[in-house]
DRENNUMI-224648 format. One record per residue: residue in three letters; x, y, z of N, C-alpha, C, O in turn. Coordinates in nm, 4 decimals, decimal comma. Layout:
BEGIN
    r      n_px      n_py      n_pz     ca_px     ca_py     ca_pz      c_px      c_py      c_pz      o_px      o_py      o_pz
  ALA         X         Y         Z         X         Y         Z         X         Y         Z         X         Y         Z
...
END
This chain:
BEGIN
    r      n_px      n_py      n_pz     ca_px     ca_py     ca_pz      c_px      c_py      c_pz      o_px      o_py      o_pz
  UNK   13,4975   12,4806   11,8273   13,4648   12,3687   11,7415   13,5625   12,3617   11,6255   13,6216   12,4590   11,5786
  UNK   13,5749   12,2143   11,5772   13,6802   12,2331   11,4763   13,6196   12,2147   11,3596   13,5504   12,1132   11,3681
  UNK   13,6126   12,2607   11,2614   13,5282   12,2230   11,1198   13,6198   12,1759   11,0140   13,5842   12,1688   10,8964
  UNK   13,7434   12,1423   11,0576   13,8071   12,0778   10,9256   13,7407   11,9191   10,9519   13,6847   11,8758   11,0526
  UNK   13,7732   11,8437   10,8065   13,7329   11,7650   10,7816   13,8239   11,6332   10,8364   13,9468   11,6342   10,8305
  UNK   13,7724   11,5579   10,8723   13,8964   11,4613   10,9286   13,9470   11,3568   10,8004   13,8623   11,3178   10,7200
  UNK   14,0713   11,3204   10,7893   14,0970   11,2408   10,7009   14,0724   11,1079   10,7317   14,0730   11,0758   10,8505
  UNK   14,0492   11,0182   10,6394   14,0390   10,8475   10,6174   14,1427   10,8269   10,6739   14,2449   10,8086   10,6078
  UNK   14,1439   10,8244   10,8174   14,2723   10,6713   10,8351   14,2385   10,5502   10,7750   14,3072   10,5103   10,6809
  UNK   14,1649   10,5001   10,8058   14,1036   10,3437   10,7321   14,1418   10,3259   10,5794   14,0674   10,3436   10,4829
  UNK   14,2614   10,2907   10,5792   14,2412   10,2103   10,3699   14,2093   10,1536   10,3146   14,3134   10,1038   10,2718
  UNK   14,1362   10,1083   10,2682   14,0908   10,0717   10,1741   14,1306    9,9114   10,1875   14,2478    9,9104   10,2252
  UNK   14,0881    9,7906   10,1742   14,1799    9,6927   10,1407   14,1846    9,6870    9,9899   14,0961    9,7045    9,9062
  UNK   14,2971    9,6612    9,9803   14,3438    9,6284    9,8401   14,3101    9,4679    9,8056   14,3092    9,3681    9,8777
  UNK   14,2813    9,4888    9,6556   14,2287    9,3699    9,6283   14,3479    9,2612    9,5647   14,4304    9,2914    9,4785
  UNK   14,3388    9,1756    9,6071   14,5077    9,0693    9,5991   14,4875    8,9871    9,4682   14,3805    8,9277    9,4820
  UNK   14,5301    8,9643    9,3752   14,5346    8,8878    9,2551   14,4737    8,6952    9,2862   14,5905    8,6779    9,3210
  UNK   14,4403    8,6243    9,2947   14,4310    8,4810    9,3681   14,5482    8,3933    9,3080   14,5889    8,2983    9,3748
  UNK   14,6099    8,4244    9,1717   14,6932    8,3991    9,0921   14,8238    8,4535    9,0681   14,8287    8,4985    8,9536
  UNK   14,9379    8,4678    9,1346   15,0585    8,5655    9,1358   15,1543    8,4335    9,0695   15,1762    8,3185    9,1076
  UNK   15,2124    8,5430    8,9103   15,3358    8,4419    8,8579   15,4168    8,5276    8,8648   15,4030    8,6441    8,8276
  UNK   15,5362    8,4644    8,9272   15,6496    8,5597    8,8631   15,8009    8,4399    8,8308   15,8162    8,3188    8,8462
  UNK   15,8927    8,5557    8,7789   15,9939    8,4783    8,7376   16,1207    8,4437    8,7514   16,1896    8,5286    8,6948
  UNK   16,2018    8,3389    8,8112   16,3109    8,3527    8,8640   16,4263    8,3930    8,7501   16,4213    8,4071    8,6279
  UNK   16,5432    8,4057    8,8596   16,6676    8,3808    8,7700   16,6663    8,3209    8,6980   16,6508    8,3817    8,5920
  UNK   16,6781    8,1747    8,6820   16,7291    8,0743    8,6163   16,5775    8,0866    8,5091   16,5627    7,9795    8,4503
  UNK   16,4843    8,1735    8,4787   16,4056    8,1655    8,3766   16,2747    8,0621    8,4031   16,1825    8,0276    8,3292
  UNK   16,3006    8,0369    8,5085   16,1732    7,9202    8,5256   16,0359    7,9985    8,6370   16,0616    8,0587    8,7412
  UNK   15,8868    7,9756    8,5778   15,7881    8,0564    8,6080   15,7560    8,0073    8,7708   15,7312    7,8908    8,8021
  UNK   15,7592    8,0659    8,8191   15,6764    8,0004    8,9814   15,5374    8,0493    8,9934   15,5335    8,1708    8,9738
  UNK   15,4379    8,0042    9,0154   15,3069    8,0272    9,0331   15,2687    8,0501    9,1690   15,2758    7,9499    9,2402
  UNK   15,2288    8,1594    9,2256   15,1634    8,1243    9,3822   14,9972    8,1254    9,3884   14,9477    8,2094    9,3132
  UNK   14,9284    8,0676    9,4447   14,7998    8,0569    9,4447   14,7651    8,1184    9,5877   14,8353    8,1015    9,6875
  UNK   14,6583    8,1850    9,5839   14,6174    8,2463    9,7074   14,5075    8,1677    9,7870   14,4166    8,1128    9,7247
  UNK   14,5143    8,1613    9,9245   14,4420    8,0484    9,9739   14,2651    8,0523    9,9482   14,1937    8,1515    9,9623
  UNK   14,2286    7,9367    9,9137   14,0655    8,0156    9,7923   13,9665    7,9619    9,9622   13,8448    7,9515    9,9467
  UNK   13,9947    7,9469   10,0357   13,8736    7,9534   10,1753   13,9245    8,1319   10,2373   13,8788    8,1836   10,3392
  UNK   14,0235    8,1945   10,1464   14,0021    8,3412   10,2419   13,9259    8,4031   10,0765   13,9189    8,5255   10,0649
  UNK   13,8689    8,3077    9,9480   13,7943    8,4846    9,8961   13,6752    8,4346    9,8965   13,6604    8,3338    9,9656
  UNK   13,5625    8,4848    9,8256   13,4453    8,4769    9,8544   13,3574    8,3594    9,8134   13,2584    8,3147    9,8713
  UNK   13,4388    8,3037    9,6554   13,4127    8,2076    9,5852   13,3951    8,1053    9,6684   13,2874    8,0531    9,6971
  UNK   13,5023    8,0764    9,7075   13,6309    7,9665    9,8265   13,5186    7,9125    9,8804   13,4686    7,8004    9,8707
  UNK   13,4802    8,0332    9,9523   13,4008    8,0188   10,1013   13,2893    7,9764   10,0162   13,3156    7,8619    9,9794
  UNK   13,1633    8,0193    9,9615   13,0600    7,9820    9,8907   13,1032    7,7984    9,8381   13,0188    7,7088    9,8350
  UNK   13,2331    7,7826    9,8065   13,2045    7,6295    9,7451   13,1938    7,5938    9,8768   13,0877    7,5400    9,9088
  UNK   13,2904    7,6129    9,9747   13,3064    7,5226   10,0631   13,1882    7,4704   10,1699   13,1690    7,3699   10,2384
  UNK   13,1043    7,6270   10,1378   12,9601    7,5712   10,2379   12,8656    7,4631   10,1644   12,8036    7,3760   10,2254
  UNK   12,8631    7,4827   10,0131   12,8075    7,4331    9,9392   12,8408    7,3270    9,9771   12,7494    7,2672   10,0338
  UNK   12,9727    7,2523    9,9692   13,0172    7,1341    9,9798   12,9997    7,0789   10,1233   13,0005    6,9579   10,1458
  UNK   12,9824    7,1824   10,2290   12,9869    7,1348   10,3369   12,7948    7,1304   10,3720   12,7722    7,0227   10,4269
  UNK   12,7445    7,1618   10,3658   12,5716    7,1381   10,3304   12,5448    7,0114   10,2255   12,4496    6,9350   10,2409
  UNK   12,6073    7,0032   10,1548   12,5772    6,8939   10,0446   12,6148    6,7648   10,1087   12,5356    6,6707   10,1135
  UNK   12,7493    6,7594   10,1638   12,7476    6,6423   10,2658   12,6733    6,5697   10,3327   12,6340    6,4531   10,3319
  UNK   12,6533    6,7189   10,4290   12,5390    6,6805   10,5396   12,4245    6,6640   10,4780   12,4245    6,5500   10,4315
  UNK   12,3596    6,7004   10,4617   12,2344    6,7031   10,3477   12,2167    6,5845   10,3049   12,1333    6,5077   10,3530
  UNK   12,3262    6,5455   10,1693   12,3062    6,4200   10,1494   12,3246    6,2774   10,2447   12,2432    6,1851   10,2445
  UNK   12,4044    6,2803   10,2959   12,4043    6,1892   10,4175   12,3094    6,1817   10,4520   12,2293    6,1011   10,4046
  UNK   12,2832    6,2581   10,5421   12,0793    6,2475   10,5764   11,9794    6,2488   10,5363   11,8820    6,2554   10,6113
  UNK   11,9675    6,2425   10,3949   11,8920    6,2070   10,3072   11,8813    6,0828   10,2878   11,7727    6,0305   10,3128
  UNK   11,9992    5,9965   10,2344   12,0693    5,8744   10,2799   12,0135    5,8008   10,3942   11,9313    5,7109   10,3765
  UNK   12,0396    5,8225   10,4674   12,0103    5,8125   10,6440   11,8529    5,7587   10,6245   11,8151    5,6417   10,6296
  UNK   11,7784    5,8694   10,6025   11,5962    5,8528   10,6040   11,5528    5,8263   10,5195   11,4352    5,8621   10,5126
  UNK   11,6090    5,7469   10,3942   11,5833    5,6843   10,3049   11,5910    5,5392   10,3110   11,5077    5,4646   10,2595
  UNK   11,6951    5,5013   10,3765   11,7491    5,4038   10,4079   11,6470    5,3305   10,5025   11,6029    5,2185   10,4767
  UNK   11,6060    5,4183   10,6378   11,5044    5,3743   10,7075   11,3653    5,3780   10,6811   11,2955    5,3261   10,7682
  UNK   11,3089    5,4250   10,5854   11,2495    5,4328   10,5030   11,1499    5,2670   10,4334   11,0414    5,2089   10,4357
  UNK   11,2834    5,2619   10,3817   11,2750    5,1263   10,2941   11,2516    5,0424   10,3852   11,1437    4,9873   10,4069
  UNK   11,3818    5,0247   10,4601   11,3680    4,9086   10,5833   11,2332    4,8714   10,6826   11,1958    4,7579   10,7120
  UNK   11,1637    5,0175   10,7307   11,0927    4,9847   10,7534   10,9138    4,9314   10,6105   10,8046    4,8945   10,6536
  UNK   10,9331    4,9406   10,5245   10,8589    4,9460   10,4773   10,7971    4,7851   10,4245   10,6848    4,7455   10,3931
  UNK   10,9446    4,7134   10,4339   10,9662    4,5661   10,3742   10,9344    4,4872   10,5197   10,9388    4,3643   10,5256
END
């Protein structure tokens, strides 16, 4: 039997800035933005926004028929 301990292959992910500036030659700043549907925020608006759509639309929808039939 072997009793040493095995090491972590697996690293860690490193956590990426969403905001990277840096600076060229010529002195002028470049900004890179990190794509916001890969962090967690991103994803949370985007369902939000993508439920709120639907949601409201069909709210819309059976409201609409609603009325119509009511008149």
């Amino acid at each position: 039997m072997n009793n040493r301990k095995k090491k972590n292959t697996v690293s860690k992910k490193e956590r990426e800035p969403i905001v990277k500036t840096r600076v060229k030659r010529d002195n002028s700043i470049e900004v890179e933005l990190k794509n916001p549907a890969n962090t967690l925020i991103g994803k949370i608006f985007v369902y939000i926004l993508v439920i709120g759509m639907v949601g409201g639309s069909l709210f819309g929808l059976i409201y609409l028929l609603i009325e119509a039939l009511n008149k």
